[in-house]
KOLDREN-866827 format. One record per residue (C-alpha): x, y, z; residue number from 1. Coordinates in steps of 0.1 Angstrom, whole numbers, plus 5000, padded with zeros to 4 digits. Layout:
+------+------+------+-----+
:    u :    v :    w : num :
+------+------+------+-----+
:    X :    Y :    Z : NUM :
...
+------+------+------+-----+
END
This chain:
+------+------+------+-----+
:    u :    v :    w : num :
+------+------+------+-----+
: 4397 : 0797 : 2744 :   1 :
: 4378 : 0767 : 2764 :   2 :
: 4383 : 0738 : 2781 :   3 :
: 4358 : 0714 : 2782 :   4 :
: 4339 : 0698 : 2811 :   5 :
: 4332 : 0668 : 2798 :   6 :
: 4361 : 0645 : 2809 :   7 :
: 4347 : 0607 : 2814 :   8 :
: 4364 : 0600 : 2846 :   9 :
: 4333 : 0576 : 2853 :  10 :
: 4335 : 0555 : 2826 :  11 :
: 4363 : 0532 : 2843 :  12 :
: 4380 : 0520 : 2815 :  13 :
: 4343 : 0504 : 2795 :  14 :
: 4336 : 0512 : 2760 :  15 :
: 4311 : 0542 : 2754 :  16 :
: 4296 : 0559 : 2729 :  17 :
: 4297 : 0598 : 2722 :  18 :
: 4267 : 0611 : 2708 :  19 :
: 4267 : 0654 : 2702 :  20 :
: 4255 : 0673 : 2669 :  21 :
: 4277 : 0682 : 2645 :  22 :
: 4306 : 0704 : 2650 :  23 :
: 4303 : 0704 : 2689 :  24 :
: 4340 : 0691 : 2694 :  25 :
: 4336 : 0652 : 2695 :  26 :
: 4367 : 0645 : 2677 :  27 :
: 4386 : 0674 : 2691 :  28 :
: 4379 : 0661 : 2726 :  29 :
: 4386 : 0623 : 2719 :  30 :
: 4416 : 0632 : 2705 :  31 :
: 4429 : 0654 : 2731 :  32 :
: 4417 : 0627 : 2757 :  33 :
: 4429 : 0596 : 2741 :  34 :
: 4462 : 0611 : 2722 :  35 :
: 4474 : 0575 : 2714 :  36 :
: 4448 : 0555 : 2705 :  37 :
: 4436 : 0538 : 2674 :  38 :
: 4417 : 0562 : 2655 :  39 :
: 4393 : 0552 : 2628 :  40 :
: 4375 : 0582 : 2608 :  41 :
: 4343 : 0575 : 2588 :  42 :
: 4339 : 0611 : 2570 :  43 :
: 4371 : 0602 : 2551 :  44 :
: 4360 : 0590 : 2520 :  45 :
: 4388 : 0562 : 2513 :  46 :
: 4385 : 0547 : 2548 :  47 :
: 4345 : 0544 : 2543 :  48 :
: 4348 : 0530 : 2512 :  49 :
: 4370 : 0498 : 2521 :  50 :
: 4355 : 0493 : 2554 :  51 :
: 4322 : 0493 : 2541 :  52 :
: 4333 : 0472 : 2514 :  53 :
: 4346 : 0447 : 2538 :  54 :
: 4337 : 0452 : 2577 :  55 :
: 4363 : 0423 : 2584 :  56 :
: 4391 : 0449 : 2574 :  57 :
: 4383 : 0471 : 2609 :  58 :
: 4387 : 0435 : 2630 :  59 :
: 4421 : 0424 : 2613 :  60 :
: 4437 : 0455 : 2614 :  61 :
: 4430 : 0459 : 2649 :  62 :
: 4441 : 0431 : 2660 :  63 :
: 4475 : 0435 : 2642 :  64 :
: 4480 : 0468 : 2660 :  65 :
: 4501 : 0474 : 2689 :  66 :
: 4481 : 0498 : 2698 :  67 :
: 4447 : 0476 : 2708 :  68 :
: 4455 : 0480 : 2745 :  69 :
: 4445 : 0514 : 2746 :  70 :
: 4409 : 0522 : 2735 :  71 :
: 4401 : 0525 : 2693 :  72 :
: 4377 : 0551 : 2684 :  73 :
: 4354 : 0549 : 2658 :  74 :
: 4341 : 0586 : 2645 :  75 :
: 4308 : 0585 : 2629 :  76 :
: 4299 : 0552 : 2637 :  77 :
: 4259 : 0557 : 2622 :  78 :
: 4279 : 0556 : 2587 :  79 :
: 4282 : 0517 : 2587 :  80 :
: 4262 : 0497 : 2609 :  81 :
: 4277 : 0466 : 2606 :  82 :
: 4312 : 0476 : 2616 :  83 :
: 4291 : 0470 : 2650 :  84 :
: 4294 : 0439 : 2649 :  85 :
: 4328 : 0433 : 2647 :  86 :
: 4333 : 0460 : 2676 :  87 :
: 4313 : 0437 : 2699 :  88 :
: 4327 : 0405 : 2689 :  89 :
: 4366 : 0423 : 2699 :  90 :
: 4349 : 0435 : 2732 :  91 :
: 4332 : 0398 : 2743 :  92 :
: 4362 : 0379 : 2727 :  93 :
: 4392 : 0399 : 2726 :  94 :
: 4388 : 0425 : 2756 :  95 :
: 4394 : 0456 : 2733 :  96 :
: 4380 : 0490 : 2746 :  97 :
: 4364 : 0510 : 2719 :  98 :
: 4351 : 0545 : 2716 :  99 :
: 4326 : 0551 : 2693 : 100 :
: 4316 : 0583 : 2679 : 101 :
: 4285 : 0601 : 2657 : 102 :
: 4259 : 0629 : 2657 : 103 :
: 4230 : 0606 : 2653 : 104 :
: 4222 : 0570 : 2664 : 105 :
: 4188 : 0572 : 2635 : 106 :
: 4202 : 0554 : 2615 : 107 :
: 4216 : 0524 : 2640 : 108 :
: 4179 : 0522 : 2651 : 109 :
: 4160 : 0520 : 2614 : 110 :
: 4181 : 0496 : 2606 : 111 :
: 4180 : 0473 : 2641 : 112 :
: 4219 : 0483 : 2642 : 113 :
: 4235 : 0464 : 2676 : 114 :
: 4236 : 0497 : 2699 : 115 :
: 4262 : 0465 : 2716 : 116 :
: 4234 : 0456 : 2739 : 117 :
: 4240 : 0472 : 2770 : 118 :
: 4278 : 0465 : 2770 : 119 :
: 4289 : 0507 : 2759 : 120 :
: 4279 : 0530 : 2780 : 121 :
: 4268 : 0565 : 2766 : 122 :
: 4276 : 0601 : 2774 : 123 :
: 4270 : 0631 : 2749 : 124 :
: 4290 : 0662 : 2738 : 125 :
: 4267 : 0695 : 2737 : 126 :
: 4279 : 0731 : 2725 : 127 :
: 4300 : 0751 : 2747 : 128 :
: 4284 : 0761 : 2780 : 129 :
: 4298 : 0795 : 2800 : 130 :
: 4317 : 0777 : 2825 : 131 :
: 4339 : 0767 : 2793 : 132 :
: 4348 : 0795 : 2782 : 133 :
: 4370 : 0828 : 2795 : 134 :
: 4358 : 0854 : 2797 : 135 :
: 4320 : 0846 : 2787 : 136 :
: 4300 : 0871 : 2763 : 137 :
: 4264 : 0867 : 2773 : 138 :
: 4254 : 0889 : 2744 : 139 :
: 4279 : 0869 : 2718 : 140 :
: 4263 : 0837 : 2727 : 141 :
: 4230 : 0850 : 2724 : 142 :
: 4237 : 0860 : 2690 : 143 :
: 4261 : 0836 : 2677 : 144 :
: 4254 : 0803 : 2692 : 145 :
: 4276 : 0781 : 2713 : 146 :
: 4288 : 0759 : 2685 : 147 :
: 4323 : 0765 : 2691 : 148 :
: 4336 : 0773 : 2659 : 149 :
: 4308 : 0802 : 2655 : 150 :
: 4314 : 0819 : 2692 : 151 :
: 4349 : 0823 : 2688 : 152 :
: 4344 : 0834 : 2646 : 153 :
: 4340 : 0874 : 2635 : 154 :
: 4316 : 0862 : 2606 : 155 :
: 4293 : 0840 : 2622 : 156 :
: 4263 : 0840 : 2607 : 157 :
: 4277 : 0824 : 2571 : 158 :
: 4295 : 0801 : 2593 : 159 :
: 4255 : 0790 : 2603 : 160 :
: 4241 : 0791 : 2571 : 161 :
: 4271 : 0766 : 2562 : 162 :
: 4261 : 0747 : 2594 : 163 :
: 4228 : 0743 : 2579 : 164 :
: 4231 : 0731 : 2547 : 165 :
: 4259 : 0709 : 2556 : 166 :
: 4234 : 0694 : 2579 : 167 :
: 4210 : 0692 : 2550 : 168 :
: 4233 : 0679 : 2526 : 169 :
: 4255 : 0657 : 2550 : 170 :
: 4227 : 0644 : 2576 : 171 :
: 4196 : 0648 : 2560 : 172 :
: 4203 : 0640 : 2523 : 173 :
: 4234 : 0615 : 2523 : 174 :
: 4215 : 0593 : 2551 : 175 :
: 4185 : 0591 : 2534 : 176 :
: 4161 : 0604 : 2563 : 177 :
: 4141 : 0619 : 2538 : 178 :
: 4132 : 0618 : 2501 : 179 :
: 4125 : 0653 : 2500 : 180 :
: 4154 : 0676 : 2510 : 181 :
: 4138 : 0713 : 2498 : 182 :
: 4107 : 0704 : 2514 : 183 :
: 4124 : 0695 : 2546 : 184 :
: 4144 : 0726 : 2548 : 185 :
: 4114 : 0749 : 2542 : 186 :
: 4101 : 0726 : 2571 : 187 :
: 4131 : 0738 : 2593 : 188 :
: 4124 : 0773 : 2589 : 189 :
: 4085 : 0763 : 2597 : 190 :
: 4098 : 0749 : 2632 : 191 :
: 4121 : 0779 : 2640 : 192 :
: 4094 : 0799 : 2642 : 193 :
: 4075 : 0776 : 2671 : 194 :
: 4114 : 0775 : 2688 : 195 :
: 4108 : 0774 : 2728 : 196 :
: 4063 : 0768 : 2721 : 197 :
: 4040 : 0743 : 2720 : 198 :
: 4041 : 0729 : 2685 : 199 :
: 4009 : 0732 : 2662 : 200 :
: 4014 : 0700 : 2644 : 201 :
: 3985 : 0712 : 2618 : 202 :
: 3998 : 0747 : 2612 : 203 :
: 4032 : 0737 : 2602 : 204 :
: 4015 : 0708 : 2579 : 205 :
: 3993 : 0735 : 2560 : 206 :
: 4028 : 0758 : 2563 : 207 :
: 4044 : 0736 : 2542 : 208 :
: 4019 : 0714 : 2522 : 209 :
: 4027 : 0683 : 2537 : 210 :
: 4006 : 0660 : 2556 : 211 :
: 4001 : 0661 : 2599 : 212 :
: 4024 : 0625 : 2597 : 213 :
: 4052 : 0639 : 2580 : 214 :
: 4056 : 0669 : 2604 : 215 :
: 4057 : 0647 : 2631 : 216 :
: 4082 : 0624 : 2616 : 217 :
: 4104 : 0654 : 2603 : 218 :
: 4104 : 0663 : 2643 : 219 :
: 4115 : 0631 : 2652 : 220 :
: 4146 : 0634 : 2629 : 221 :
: 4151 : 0669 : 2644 : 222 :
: 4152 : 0648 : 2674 : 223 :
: 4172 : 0614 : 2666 : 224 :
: 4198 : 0638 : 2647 : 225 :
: 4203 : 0657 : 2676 : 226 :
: 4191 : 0688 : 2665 : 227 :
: 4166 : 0696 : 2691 : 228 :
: 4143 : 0681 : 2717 : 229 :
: 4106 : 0685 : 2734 : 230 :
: 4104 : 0696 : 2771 : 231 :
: 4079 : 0679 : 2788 : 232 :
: 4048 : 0695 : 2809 : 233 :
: 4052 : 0691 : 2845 : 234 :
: 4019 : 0669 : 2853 : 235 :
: 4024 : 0660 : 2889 : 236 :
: 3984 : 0657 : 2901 : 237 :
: 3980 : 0695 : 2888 : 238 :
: 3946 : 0709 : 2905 : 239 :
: 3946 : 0730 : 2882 : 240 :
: 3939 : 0724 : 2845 : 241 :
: 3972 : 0726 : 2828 : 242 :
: 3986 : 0721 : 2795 : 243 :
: 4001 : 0689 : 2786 : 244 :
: 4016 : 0690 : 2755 : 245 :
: 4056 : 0697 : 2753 : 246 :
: 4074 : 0731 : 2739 : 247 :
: 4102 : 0727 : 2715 : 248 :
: 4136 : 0741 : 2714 : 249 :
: 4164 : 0737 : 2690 : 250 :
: 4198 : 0721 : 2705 : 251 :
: 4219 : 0758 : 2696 : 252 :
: 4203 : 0796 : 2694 : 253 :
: 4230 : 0803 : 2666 : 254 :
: 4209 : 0781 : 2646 : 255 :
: 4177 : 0796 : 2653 : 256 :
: 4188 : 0832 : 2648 : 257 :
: 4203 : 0820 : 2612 : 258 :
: 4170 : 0802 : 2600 : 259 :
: 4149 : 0833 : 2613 : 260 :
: 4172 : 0852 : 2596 : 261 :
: 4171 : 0875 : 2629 : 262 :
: 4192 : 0906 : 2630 : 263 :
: 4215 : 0914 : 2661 : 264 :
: 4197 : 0902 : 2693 : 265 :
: 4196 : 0930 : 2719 : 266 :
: 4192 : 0936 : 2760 : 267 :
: 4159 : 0952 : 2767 : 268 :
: 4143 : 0934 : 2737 : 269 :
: 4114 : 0909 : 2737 : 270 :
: 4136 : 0888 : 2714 : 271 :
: 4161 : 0889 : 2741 : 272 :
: 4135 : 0876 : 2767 : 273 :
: 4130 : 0844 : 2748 : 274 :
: 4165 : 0841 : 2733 : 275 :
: 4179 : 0843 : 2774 : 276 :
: 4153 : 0818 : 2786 : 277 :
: 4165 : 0792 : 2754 : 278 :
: 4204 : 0799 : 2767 : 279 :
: 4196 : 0790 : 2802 : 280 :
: 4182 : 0758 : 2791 : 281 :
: 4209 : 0746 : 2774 : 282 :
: 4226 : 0753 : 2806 : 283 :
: 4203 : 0733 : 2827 : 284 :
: 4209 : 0704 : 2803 : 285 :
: 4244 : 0699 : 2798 : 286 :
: 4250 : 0707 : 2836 : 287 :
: 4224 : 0679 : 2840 : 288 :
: 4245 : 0652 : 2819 : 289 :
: 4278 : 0661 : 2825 : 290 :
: 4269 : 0663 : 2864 : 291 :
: 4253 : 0630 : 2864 : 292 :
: 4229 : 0640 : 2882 : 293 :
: 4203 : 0636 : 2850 : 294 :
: 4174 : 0655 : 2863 : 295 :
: 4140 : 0656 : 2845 : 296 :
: 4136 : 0693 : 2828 : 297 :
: 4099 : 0707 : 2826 : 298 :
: 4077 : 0732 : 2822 : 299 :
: 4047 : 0742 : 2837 : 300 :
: 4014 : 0763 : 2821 : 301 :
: 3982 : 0763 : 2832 : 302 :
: 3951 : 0767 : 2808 : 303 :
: 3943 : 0801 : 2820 : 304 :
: 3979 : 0810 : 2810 : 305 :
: 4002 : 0808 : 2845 : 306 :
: 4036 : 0796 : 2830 : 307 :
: 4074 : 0789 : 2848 : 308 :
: 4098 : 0784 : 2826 : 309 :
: 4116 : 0753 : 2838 : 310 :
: 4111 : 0725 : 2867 : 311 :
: 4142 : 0706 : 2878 : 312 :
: 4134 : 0669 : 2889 : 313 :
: 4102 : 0663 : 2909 : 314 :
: 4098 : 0704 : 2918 : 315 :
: 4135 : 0702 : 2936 : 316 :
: 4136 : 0738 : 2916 : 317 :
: 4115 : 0760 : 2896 : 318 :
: 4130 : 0788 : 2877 : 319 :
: 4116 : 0815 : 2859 : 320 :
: 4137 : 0832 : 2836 : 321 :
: 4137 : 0870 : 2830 : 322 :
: 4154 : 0895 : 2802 : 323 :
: 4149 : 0927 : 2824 : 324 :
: 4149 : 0935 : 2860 : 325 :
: 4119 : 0918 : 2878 : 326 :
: 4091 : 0935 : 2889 : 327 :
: 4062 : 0922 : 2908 : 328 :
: 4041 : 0905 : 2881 : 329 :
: 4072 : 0884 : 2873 : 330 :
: 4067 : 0866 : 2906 : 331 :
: 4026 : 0853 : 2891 : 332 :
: 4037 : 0818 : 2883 : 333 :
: 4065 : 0813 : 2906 : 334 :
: 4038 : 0822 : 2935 : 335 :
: 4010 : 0802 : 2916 : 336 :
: 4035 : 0766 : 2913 : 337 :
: 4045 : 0774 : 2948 : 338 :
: 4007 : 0776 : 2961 : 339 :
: 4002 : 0742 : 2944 : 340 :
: 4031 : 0722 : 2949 : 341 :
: 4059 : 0725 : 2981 : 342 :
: 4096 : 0732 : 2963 : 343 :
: 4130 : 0737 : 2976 : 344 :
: 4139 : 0766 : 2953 : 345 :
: 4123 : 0792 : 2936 : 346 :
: 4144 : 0813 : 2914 : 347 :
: 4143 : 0845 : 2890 : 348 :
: 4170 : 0844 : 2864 : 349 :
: 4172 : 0883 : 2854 : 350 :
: 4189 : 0912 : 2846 : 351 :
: 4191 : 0927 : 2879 : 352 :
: 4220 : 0939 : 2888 : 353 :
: 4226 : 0921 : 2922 : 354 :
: 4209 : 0891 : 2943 : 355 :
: 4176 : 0901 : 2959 : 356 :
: 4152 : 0877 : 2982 : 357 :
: 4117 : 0883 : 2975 : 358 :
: 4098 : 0865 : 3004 : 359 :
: 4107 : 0833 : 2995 : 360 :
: 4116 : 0837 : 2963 : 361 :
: 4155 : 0842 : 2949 : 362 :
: 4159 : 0867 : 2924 : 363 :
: 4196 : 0861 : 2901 : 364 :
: 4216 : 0880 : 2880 : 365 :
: 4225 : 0857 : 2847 : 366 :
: 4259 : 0854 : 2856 : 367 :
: 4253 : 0844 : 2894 : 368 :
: 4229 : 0821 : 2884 : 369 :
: 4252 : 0803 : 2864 : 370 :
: 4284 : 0803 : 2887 : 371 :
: 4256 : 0787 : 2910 : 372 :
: 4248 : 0764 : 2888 : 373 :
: 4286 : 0748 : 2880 : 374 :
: 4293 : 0754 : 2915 : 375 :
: 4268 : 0725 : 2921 : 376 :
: 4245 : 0750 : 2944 : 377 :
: 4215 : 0752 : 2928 : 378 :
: 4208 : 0715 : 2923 : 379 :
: 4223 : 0683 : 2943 : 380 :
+------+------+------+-----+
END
């Protein structure tokens, strides 16, 4: 099983939000946090329907409750705006905590929904990450995904297909983000493919007969939804010419491997290569938020073609990540970044089977490098 890392012993007692895809644990972990609280469920059909019906029902039955001291949760928040309002008129007037919960903050922003104007703070769920879990399966996570549900099922990939078409049907269509649901899902596939590259805006357009625009937008739901984000080039006065534009990467491999249709992911692979490098970044960023250290994560690639794989803050570290044991033409861009900019850590993420120091370079096994990494001793 897991235990998750994500505890808000920060927050000191304010109101927050909890923003994670879908099927990360949110509720699970709100629930298990705040057992006795006030818990308000949006998915339910019957409670959406009267509180969107009448917003004023969420204020007077709050204020009736004993149980207004401790914090009231809100899950899927996105689904009615307005209830917003009433949440921040409890916090100003009332002093009522609230906890407010969704996989996508879209819809507050289309709409100029009150995001409660500085008053909440924000943290955000992401999928499991290997310090969570006993007894960690690289190769399982590589194939299945870190959604929980799916790295602990048997059956996972109909588990992702289900993820995905809930997403269409439940995100996508019900929320309106686009009118065109089938063109939006071939669009998904489109983007798999460019999973962890620089995106060709044009070539996905033609891809799916739709205009340069609309890709774009469609990425930006990708991104509002939570689905996935852009890594940013490193651009810190490069001398040499490099390449700005940002790669791509979905939030979970699982879903990657499920819209590619890819069969079982496996060690000495080129597939593995690129599916280790995307695991180790989902690594870097949860242990960035839930460390609070909120580093900036970039790449670097250089027209010619030099390329690390990840930059942590202002060159603090540069990693390059591996899916075999490193030889010496693995060291080219570590030893290229290094000659340009002066950095406190270079490191190899591999398959090697111990530590090895490479003049000043650190070469890792996976699993060192991420009990490293939660160990707080690869960034600070």
């Amino acid at each position: 099983m897991y235990k998750r890392i994500q505890k808000f012993i920060d927050c000191n007692n304010e109101s927050f939000f909890l923003w994670g895809p879908r099927q990360v644990g949110k509720s699970t972990l709100l629930k298990e946090k705040f057992p006795n609280s006030l818990y308000y469920d949006l998915l339910l059909s019957n409670e959406f329907n009267r509180l969107i019906k009448k917003p004023s029902l969420l204020r007077e039955e709050i204020l009736a409750s004993e149980k207004n001291k401790q914090a009231v949760i809100i899950d899927e928040i996105q689904k009615i705006p307005i209830l917003l309002d009433e949440v921040q008129w409890m916090m100003v007037n009332k002093g009522i905590r609230f906890i407010l919960c969704g996989s996508s903050a879209r819809k507050l922003k289309r709409n100029h929904g009150n995001l409660l104007g500085g008053r909440a703070l924000r943290y955000e769920l992401y999928p499991l990450v290997s310090k969570e879990i006993n007894n960690f399966d690289l190769l399982k996570a590589l194939n299945s995904g870190l959604i929980p549900r799916h790295y602990l099922a048997q059956n996972h990939q109909k588990l992702l297909e289900s993820y995905i078409g809930d997403y269409l049907r439940e995100e996508i269509n019900s929320e309106a983000l686009t009118r065109n649901v089938p063109i939006f899902s071939h669009f998904l596939k489109s983007a798999a493919f460019s999973n962890g590259e620089i995106i060709n805006f044009h070539n996905i357009a033609s891809d799916c007969g739709i205009s340069v625009p609309t890709v774009k937008n469609y990425f930006s739901i990708l991104e509002d939804t939570l689905l996935a984000r852009f890594i940013p080039s490193y651009r810190a006065q490069p001398k040499r010419r490099v390449i700005k534009s940002p790669k791509f990467y979905f939030f979970d491999l699982g879903i990657v491997n499920s819209l590619l249709k890819r069969k079982k992911i496996e060690p000495g692979t080129e597939l593995f290569g690129r599916a280790l490098e995307h695991f180790i970044l989902q690594e870097l960023i949860a242990y960035s938020h839930y460390s609070d250290l909120n580093y900036d994560i970039s790449y670097w690639r250089t027209a010619s073609g030099i390329e690390v794989d990840f930059i942590l803050g202002q060159n603090e570290v540069v990693i390059e990540v591996k899916g075999s044991e490193v030889k010496n033409r693995h060291l080219k861009g570590l030893k290229a970044f290094n000659e340009e900019y002066q950095t406190k850590k270079s490191i190899i993420v591999s398959m090697d089977p111990r530590p090895r120091l490479i003049s000043d370079i650190k070469v890792l096994p996976v699993i060192d490098f991420l009990n490293l990494l939660w160990n707080g001793d690869i960034i600070k």
